[in-house]
PDB file of the backbone (N, CA, C, O) and the ligand in Angstrom, with CONECT records:
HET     ZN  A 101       1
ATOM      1  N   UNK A   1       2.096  -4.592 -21.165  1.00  0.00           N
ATOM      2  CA  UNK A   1       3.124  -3.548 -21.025  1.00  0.00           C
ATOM      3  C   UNK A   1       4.250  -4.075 -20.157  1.00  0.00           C
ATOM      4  O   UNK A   1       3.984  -4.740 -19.156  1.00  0.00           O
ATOM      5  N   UNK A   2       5.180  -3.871 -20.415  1.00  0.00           N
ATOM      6  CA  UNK A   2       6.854  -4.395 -19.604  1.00  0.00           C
ATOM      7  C   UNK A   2       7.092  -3.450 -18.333  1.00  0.00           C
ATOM      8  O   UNK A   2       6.666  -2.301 -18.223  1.00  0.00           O
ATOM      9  N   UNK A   3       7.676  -3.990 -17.614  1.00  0.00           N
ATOM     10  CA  UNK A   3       7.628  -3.828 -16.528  1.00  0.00           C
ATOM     11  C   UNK A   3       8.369  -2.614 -16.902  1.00  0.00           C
ATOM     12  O   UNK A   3       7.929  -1.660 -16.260  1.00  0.00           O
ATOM     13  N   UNK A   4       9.593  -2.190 -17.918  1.00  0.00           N
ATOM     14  CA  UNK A   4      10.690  -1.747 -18.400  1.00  0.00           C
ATOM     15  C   UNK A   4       9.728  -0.184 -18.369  1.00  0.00           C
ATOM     16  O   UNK A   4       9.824   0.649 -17.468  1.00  0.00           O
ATOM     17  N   UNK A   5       9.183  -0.114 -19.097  1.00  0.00           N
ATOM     18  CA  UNK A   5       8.043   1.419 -19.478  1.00  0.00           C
ATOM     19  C   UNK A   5       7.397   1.713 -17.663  1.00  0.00           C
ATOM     20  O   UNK A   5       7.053   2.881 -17.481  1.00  0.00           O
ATOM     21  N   UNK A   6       7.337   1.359 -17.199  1.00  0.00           N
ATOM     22  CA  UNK A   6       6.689   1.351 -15.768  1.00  0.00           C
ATOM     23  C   UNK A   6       8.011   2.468 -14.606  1.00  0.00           C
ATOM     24  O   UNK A   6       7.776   3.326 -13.756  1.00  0.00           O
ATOM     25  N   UNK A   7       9.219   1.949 -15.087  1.00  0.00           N
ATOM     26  CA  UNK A   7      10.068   2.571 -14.540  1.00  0.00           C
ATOM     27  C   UNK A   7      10.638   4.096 -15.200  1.00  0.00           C
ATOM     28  O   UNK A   7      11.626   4.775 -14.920  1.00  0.00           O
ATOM     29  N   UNK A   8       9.656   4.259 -16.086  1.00  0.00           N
ATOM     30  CA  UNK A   8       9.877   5.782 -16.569  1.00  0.00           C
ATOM     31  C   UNK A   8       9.391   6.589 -15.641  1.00  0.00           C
ATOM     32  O   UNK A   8      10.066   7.614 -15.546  1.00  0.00           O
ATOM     33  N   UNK A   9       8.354   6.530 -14.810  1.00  0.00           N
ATOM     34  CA  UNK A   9       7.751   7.162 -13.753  1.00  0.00           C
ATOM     35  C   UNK A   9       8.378   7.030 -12.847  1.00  0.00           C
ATOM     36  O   UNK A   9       7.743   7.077 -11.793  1.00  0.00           O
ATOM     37  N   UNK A  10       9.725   6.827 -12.747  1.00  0.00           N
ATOM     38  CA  UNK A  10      10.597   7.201 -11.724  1.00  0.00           C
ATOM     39  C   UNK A  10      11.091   8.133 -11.457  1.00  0.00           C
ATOM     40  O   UNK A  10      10.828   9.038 -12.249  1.00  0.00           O
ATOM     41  N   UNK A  11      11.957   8.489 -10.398  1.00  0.00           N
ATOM     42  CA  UNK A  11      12.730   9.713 -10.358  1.00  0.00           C
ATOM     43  C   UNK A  11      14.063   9.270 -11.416  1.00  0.00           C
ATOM     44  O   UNK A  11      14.464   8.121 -11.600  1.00  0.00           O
ATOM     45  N   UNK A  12      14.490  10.259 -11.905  1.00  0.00           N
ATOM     46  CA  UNK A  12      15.625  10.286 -12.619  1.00  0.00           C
ATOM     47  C   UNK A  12      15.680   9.356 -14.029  1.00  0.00           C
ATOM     48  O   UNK A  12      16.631   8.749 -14.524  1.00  0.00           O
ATOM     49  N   UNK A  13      14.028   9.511 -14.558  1.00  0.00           N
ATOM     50  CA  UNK A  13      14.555   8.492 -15.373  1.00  0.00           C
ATOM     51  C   UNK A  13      13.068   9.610 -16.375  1.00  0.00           C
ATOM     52  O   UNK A  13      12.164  10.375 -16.041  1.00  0.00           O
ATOM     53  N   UNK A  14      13.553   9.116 -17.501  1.00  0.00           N
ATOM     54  CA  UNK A  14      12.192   9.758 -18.537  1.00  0.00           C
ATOM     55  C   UNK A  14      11.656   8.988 -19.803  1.00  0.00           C
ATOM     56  O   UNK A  14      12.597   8.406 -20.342  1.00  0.00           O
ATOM     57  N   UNK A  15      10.838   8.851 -20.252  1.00  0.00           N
ATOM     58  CA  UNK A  15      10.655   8.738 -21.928  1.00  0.00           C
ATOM     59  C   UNK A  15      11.043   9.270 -22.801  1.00  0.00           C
ATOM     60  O   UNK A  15      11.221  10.486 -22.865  1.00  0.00           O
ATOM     61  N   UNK A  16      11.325   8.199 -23.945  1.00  0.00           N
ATOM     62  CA  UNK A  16      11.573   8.889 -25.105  1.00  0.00           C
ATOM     63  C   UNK A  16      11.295   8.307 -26.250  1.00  0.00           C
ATOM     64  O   UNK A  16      11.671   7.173 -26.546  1.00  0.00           O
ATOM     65  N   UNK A  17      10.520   9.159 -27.068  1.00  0.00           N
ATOM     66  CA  UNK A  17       9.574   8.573 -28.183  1.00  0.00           C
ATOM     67  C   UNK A  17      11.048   8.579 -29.621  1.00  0.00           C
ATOM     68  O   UNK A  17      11.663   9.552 -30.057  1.00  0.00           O
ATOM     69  N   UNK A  18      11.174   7.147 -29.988  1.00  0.00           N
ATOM     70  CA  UNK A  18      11.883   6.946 -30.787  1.00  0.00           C
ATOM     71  C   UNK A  18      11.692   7.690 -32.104  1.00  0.00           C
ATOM     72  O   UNK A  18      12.448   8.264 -32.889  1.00  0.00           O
ATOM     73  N   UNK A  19      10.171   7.415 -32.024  1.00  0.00           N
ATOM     74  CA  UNK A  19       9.630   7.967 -33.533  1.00  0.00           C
ATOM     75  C   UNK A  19       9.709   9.581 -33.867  1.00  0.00           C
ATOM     76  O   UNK A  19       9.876  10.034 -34.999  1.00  0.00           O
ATOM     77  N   UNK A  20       9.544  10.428 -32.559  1.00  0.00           N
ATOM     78  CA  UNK A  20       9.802  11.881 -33.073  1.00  0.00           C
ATOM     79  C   UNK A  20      11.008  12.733 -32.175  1.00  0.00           C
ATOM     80  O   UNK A  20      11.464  13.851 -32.415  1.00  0.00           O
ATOM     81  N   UNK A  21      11.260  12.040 -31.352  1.00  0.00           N
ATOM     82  CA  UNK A  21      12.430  12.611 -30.178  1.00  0.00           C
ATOM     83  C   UNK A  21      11.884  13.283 -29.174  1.00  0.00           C
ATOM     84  O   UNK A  21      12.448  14.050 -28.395  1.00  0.00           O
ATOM     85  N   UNK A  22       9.920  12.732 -29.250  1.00  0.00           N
ATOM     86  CA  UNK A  22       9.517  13.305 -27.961  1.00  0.00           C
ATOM     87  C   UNK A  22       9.913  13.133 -26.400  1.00  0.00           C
ATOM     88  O   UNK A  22       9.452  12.055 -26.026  1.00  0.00           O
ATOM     89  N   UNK A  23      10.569  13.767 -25.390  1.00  0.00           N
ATOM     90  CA  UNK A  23      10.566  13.306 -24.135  1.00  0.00           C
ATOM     91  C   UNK A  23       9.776  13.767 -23.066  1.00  0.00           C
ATOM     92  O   UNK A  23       9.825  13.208 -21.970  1.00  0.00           O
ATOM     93  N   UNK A  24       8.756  15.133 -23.378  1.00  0.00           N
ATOM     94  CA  UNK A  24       7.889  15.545 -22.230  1.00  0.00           C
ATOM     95  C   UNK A  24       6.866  15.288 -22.306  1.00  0.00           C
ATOM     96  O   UNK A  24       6.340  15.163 -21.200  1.00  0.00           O
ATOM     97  N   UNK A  25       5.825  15.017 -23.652  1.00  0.00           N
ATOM     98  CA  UNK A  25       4.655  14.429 -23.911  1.00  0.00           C
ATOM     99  C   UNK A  25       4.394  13.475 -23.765  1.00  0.00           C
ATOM    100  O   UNK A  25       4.950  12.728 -24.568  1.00  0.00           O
ATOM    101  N   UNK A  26       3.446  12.759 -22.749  1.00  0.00           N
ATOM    102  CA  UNK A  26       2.966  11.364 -22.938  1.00  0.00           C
ATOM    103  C   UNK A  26       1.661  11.176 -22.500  1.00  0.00           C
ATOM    104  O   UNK A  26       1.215  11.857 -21.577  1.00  0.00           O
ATOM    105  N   UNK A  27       0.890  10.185 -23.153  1.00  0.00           N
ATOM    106  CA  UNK A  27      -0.278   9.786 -22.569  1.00  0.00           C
ATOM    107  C   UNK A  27      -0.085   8.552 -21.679  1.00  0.00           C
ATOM    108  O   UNK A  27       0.013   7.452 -22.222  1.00  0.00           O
ATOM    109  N   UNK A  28      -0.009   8.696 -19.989  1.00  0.00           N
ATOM    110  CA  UNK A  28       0.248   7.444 -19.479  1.00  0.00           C
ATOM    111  C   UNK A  28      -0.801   6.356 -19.431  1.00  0.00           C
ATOM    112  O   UNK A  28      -0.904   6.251 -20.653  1.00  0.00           O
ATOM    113  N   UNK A  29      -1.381   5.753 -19.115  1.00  0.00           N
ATOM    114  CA  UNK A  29      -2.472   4.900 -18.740  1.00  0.00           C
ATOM    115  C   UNK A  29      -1.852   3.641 -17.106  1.00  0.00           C
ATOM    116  O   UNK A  29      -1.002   2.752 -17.157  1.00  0.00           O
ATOM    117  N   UNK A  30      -2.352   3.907 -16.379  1.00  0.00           N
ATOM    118  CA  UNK A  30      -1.989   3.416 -15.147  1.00  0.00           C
ATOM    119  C   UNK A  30      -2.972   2.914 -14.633  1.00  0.00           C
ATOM    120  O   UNK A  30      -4.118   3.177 -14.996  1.00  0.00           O
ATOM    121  N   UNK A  31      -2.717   2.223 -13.837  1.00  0.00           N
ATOM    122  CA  UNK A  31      -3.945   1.111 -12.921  1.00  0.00           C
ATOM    123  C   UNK A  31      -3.408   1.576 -11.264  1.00  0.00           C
ATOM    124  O   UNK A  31      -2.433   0.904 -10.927  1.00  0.00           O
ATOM    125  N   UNK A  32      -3.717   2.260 -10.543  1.00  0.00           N
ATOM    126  CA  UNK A  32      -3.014   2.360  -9.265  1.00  0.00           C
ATOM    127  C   UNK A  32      -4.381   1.594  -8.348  1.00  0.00           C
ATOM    128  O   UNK A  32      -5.556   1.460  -8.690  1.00  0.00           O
ATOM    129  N   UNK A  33      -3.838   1.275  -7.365  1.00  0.00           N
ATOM    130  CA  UNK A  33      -3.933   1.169  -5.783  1.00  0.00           C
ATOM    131  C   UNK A  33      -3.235   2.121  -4.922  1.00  0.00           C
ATOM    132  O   UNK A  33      -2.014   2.118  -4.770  1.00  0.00           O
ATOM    133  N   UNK A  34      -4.299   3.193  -4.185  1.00  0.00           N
ATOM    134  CA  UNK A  34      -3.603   4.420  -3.206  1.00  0.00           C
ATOM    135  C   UNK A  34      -4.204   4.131  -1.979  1.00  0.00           C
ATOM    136  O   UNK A  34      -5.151   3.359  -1.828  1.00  0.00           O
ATOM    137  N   UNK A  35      -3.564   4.844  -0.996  1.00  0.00           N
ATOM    138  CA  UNK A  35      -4.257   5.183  -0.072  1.00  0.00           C
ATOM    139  C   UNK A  35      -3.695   6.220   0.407  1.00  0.00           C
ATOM    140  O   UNK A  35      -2.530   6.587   0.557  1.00  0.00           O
ATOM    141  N   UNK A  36      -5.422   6.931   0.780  1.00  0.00           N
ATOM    142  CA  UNK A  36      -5.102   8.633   1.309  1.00  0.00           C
ATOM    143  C   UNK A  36      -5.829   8.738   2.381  1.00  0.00           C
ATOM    144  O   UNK A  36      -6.568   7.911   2.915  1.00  0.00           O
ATOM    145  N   UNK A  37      -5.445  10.329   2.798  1.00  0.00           N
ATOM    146  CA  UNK A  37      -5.400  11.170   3.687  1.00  0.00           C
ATOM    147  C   UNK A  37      -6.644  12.248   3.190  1.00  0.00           C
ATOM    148  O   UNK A  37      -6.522  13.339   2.635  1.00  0.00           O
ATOM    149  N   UNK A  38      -7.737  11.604   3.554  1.00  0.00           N
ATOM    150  CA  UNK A  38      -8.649  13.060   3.158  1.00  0.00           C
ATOM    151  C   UNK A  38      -9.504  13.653   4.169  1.00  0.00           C
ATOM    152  O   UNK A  38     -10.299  13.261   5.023  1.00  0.00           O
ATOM    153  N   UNK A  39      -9.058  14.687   3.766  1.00  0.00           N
ATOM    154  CA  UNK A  39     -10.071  15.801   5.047  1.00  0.00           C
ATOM    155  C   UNK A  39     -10.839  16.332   4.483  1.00  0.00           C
ATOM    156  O   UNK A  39     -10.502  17.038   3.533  1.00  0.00           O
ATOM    157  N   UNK A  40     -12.371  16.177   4.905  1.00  0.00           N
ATOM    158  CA  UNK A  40     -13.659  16.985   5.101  1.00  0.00           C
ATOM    159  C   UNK A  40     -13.667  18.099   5.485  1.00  0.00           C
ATOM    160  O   UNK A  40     -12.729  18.511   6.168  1.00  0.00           O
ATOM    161  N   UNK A  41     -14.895  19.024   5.101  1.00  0.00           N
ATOM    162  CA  UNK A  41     -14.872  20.135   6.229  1.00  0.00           C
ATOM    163  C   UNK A  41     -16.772  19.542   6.729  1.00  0.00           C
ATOM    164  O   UNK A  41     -17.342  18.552   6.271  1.00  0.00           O
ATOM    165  N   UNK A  42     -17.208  20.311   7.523  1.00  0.00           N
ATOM    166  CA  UNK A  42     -18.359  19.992   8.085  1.00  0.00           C
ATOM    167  C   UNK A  42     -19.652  19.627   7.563  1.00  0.00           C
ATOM    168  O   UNK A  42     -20.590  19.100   8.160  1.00  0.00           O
ATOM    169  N   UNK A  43     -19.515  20.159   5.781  1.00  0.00           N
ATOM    170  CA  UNK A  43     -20.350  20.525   5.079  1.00  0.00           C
ATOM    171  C   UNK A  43     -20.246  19.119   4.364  1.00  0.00           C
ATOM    172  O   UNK A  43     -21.251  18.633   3.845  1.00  0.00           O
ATOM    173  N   UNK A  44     -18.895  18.398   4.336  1.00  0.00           N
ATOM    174  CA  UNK A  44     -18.799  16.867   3.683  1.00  0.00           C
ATOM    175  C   UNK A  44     -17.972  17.016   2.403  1.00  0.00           C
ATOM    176  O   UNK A  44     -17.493  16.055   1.801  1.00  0.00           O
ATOM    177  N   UNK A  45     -17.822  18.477   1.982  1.00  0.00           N
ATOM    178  CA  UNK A  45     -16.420  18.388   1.595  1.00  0.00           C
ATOM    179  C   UNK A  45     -15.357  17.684   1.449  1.00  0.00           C
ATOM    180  O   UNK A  45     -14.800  17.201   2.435  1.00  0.00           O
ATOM    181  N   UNK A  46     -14.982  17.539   0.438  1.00  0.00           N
ATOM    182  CA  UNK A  46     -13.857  16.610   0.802  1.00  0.00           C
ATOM    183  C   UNK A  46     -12.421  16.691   0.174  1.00  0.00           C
ATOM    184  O   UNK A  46     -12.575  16.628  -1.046  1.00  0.00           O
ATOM    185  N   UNK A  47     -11.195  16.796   0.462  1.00  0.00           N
ATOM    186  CA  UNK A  47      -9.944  16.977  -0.161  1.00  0.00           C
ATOM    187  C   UNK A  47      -8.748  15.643   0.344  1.00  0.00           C
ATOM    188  O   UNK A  47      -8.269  15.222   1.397  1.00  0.00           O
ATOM    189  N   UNK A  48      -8.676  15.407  -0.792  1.00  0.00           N
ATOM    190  CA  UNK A  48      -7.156  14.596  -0.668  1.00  0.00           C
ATOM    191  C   UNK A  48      -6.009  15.268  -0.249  1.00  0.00           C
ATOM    192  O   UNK A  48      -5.562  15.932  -1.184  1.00  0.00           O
ATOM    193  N   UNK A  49      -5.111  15.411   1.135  1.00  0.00           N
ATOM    194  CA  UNK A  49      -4.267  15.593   1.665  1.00  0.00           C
ATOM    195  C   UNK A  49      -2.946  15.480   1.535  1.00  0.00           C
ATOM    196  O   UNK A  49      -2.000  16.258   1.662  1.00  0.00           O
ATOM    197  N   UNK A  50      -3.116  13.926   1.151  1.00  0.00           N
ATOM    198  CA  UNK A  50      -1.792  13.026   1.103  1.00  0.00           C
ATOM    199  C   UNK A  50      -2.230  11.851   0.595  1.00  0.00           C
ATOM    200  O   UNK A  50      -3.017  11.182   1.264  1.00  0.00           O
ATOM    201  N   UNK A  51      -1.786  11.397  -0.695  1.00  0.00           N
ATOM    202  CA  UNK A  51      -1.800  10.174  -0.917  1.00  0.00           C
ATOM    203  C   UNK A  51      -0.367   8.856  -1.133  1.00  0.00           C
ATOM    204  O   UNK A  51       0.742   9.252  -0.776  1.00  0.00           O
ATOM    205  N   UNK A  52      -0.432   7.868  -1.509  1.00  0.00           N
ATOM    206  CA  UNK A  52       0.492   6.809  -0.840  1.00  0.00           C
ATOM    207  C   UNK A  52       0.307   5.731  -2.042  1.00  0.00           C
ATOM    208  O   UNK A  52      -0.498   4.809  -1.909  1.00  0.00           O
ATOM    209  N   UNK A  53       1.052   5.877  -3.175  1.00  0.00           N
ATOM    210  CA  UNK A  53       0.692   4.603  -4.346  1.00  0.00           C
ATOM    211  C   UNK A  53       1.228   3.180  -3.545  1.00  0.00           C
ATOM    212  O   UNK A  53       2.392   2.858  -3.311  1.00  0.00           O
ATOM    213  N   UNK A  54       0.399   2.698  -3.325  1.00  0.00           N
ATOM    214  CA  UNK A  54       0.697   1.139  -2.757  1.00  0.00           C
ATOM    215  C   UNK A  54       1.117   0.255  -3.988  1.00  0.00           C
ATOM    216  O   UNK A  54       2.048  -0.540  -3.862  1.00  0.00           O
ATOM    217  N   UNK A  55       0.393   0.394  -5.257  1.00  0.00           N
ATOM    218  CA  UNK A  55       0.675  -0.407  -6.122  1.00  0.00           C
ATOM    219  C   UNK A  55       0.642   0.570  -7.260  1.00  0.00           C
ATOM    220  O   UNK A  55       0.084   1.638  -7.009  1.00  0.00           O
ATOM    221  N   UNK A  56       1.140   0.404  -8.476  1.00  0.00           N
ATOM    222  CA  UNK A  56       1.181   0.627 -10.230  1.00  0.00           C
ATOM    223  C   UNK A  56       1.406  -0.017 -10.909  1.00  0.00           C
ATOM    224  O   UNK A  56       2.452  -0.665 -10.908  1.00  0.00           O
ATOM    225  N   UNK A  57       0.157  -0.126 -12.103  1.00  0.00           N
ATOM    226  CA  UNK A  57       0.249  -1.316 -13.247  1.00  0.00           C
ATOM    227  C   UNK A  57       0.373  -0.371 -14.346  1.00  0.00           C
ATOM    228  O   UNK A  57      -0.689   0.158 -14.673  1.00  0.00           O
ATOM    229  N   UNK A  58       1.499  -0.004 -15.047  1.00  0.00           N
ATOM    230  CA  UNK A  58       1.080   1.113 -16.271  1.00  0.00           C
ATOM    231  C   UNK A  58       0.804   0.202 -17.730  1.00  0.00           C
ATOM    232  O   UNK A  58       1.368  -0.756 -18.258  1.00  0.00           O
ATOM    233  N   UNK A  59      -0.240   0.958 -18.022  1.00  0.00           N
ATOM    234  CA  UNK A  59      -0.978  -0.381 -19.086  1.00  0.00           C
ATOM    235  C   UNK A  59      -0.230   0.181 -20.553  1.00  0.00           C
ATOM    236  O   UNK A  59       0.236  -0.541 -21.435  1.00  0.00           O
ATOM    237  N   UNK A  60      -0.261   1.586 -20.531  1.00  0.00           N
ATOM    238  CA  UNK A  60       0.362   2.079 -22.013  1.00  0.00           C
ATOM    239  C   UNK A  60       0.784   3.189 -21.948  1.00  0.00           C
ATOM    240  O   UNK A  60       0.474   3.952 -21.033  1.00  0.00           O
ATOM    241  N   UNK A  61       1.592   3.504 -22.928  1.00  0.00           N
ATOM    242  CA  UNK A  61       2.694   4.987 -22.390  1.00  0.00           C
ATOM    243  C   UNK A  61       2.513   5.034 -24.161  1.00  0.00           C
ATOM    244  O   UNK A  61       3.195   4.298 -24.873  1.00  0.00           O
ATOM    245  N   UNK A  62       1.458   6.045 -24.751  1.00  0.00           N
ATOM    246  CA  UNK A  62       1.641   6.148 -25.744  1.00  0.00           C
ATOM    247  C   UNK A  62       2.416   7.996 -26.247  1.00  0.00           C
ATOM    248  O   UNK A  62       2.001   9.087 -25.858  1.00  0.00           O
ATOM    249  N   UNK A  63       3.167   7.816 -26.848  1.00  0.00           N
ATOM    250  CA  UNK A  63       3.621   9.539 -28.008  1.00  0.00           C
ATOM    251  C   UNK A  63       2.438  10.441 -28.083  1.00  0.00           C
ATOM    252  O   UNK A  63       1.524  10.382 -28.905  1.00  0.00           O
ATOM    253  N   UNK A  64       2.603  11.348 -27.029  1.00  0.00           N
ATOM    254  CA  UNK A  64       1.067  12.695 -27.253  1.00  0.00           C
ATOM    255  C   UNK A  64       1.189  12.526 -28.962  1.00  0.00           C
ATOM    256  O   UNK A  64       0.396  11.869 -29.636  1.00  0.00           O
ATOM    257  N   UNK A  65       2.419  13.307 -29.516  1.00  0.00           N
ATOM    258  CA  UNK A  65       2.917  13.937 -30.672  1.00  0.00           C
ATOM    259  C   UNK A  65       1.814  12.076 -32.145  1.00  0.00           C
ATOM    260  O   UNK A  65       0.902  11.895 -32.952  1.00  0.00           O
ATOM    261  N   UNK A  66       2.818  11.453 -31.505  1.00  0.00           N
ATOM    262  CA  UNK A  66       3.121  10.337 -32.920  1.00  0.00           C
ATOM    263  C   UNK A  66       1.503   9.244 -32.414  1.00  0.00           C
ATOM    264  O   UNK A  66       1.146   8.217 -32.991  1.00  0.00           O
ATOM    265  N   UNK A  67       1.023   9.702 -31.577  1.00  0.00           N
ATOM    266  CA  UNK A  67      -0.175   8.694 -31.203  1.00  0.00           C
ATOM    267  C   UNK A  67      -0.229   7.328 -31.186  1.00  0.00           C
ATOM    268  O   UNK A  67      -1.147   6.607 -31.576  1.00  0.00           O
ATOM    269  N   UNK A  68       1.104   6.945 -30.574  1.00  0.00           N
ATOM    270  CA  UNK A  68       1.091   5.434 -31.059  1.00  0.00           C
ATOM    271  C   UNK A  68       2.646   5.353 -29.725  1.00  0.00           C
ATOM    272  O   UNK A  68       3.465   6.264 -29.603  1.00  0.00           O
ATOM    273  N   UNK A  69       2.659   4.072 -28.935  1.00  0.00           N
ATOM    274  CA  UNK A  69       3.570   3.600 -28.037  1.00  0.00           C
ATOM    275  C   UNK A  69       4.936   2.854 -28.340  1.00  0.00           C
ATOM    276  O   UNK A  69       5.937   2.622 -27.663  1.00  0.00           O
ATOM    277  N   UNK A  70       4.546   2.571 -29.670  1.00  0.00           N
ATOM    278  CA  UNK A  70       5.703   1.720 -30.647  1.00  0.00           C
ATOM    279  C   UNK A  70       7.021   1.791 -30.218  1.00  0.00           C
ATOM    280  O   UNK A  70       7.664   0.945 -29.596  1.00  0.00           O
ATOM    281  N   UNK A  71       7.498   3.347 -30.781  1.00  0.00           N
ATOM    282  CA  UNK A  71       8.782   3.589 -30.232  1.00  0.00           C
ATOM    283  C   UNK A  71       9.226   4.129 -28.665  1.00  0.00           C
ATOM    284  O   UNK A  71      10.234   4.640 -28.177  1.00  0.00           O
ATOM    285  N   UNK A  72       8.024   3.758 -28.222  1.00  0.00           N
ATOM    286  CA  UNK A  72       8.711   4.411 -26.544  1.00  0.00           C
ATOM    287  C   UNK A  72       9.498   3.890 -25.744  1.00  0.00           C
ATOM    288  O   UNK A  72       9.283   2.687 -25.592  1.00  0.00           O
ATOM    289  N   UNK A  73      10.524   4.393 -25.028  1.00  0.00           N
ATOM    290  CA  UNK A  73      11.420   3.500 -24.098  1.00  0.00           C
ATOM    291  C   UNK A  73      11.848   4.636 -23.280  1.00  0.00           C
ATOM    292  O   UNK A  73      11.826   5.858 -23.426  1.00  0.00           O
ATOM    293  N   UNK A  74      12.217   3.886 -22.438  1.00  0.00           N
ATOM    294  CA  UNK A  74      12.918   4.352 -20.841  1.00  0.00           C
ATOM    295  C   UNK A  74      14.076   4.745 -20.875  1.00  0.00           C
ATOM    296  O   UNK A  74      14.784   3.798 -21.216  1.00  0.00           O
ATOM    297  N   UNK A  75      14.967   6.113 -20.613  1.00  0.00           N
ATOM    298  CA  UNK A  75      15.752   6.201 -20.272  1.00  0.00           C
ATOM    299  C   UNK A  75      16.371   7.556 -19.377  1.00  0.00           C
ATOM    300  O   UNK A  75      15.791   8.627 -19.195  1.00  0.00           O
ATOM    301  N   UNK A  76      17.807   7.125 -18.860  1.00  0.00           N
ATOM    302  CA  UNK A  76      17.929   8.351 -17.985  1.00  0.00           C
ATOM    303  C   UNK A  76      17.832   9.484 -18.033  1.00  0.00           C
ATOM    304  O   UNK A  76      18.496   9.942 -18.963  1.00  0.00           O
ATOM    305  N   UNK A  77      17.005  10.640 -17.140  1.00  0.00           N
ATOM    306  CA  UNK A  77      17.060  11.811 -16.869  1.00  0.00           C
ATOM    307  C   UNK A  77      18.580  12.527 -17.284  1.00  0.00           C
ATOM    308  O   UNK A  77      19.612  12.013 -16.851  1.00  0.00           O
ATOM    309  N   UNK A  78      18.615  13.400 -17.905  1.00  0.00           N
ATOM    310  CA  UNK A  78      19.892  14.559 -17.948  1.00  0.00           C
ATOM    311  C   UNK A  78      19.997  14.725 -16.487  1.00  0.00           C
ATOM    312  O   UNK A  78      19.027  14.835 -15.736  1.00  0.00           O
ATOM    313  N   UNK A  79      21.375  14.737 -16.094  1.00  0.00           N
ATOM    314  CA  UNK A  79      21.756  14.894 -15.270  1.00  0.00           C
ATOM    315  C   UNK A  79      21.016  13.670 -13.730  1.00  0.00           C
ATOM    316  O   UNK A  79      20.452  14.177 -12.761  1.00  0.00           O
ATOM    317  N   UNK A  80      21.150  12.601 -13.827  1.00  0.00           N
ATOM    318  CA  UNK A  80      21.037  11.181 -13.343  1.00  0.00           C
ATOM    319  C   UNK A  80      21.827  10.867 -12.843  1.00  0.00           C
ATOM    320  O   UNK A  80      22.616  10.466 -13.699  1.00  0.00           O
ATOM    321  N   UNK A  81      22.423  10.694 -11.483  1.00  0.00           N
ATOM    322  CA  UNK A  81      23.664   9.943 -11.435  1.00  0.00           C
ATOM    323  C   UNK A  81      23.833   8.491 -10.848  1.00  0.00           C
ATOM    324  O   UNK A  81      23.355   7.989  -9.830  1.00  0.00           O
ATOM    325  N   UNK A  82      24.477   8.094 -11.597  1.00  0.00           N
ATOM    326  CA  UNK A  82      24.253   6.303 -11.309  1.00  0.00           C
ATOM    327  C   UNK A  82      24.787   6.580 -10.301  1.00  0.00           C
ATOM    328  O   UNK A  82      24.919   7.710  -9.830  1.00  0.00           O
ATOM    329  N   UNK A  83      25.269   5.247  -9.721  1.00  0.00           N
ATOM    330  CA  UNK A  83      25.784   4.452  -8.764  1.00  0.00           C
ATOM    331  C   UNK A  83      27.005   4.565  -8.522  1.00  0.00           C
ATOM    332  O   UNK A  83      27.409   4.657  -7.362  1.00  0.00           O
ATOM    333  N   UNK A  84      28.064   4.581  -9.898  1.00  0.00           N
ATOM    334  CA  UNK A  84      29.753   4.654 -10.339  1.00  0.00           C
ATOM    335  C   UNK A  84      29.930   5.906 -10.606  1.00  0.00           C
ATOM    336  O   UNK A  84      30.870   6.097 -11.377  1.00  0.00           O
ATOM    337  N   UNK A  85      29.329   6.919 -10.228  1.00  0.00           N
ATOM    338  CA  UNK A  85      29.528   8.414 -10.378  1.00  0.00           C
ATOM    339  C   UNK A  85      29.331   9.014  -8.932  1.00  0.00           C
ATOM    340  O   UNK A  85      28.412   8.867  -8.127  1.00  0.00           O
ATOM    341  N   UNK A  86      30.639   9.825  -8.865  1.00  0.00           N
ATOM    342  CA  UNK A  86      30.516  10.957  -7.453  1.00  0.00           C
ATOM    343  C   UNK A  86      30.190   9.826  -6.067  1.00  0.00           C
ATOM    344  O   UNK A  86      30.049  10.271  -4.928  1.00  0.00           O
TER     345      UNK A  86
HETATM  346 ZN    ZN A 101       6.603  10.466 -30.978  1.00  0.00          ZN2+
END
């Protein structure tokens, strides 16, 4: 997977499935490294607080809709503003 599909999980940026004009459906597949913040209660309970992606490898970003990654690509969020704007 390209580094290129990895940066859809950014802020301001989204997918978009060539093949049907999907942009909110996706099946991601990711490899993370986190580290968290979890609190117990006495009983051994346990809840994640806060977590911290140290690393992301996204392995495949396939079309919920078209079941297949073929046509997927990266691009800007509606309303995104580069760098040369405002
Ligand atoms: Zn699709």
């Amino acid at each position: 997977m390209s580094t290129d599909l990895a940066s859809g999980l950014a802020d301001r940026k989204r997918f978009r499935c060539g093949g049907c004009g999907n942009v909110t459906r996706f099946d991601v597949e990711v490899v993370e490294r986190t580290r968290r913040f979890v609190h117990a209660d006495l009983s051994g309970a346990a809840a994640v607080e806060r977590e911290e992606v140290l690393a992301r490898e996204v392995v495949e970003v396939v079309c919920h809709w078209c079941a297949t990654g073929e046509h997927v690509a990266v691009e800007d969020a509606p309303g995104a503003v580069t760098a040369t704007e405002g």
